[in-house]
N, C-alpha and C positions, 0 to 999 in steps of 0.2 A: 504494500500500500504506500504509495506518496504522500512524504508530508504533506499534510498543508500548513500555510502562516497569512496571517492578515498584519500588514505594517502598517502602524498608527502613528503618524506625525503631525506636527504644525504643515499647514499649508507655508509656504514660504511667501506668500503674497500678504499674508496679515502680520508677519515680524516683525519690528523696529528692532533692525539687528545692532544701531546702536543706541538701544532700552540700556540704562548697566544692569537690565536683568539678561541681554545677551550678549555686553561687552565680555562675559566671561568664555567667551568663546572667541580666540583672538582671529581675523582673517576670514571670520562668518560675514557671507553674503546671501544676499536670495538668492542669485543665480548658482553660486557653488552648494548650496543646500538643496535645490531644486535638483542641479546634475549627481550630487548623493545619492538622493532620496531614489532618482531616476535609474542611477547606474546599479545600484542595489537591489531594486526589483527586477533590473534585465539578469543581473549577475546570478542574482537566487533561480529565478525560471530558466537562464543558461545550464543550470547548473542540476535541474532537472525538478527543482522545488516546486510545488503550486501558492502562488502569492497573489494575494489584493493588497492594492496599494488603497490608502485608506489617509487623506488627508485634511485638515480639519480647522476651523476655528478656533479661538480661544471658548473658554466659559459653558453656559449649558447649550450652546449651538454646536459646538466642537461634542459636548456629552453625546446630545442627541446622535451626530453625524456617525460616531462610531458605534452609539448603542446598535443603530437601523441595520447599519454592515455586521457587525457583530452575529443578531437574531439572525440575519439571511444568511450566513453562513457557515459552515463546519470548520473547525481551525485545529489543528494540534500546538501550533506557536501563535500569539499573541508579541509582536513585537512592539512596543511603546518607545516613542524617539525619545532623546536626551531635552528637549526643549520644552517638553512635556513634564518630567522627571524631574529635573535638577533647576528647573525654574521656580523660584520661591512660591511667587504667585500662581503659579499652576499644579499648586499641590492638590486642588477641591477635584481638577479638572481629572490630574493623574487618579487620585480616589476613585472618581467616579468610573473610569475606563475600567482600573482593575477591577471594582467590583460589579463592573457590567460585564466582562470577562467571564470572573469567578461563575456567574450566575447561566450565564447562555454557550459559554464552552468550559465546562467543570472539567474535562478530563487537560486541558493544555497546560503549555509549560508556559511562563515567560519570559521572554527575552531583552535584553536591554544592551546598547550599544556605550561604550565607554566614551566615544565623542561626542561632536554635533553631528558628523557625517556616521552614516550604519555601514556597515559593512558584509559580505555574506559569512566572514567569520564568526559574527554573533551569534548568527542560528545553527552553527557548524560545534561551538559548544556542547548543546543537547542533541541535535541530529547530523552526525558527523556524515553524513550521506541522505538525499532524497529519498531512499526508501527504509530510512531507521526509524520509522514509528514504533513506541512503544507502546505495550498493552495498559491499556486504562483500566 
């Protein structure tokens, strides 16, 4: 069986990448977060994963956009971006993702990327190969 993972990020279109709440990320732009976020999902599906890309708002429009994708879909990975995560103010936001997660894919792992930019090494932690699902 092929993984699957659904990757939840900030849209890069609603950032203020220099907020000092994303100064802490030196050399972040739209455009190189956008080519990230973009190259990630080719990388993952090159690489034989099944991924939706999944990007979003701030606050309960960003909740909502990922609760919809979420319900619609089957995930074994839940990836959540860093801008989501590590941004003070979007800690309600990050809550409510994980435990829209928790609730509509109980058996997944999560995933989380140690920059701004993801990587497909992140998901390569728990699924070191597109067909390492484990038994739930």
């Amino acid at each position: 069986m092929t993984v699957t993972a659904i990757q939840i990020g900030l849209d890069p279109d609603v950032i203020d990448v220099t907020s000092p709440d994303f100064a802490r990320f030196p050399g972040l732009t739209r455009e190189k977060l956008r080519a990230a976020n973009d190259d990630n999902v080719a990388g993952l599906r090159a690489a034989g994963y099944l991924v939706d890309n999944c990007l979003i708002p701030f606050g309960e429009a960003g909740t909502a956009k990922a609760l919809e994708q979420l319900e619609a879909g089957s995930y074994d990975a839940v990836l959540i971006g860093a801008g989501i995560r590590l941004v003070a103010g979007n800690t309600l936001l990050f809550e409510s993702i994980v435990n829209a997660a928790h609730v509509t894919q109980p058996g997944c792992r999560f995933v989380f990327n140690k920059d701004a930019v993801p990587t497909p090494d992140d998901i390569r932690r728990w699924y070191p190969s597109p067909e390492a699902v484990p038994a739930r």
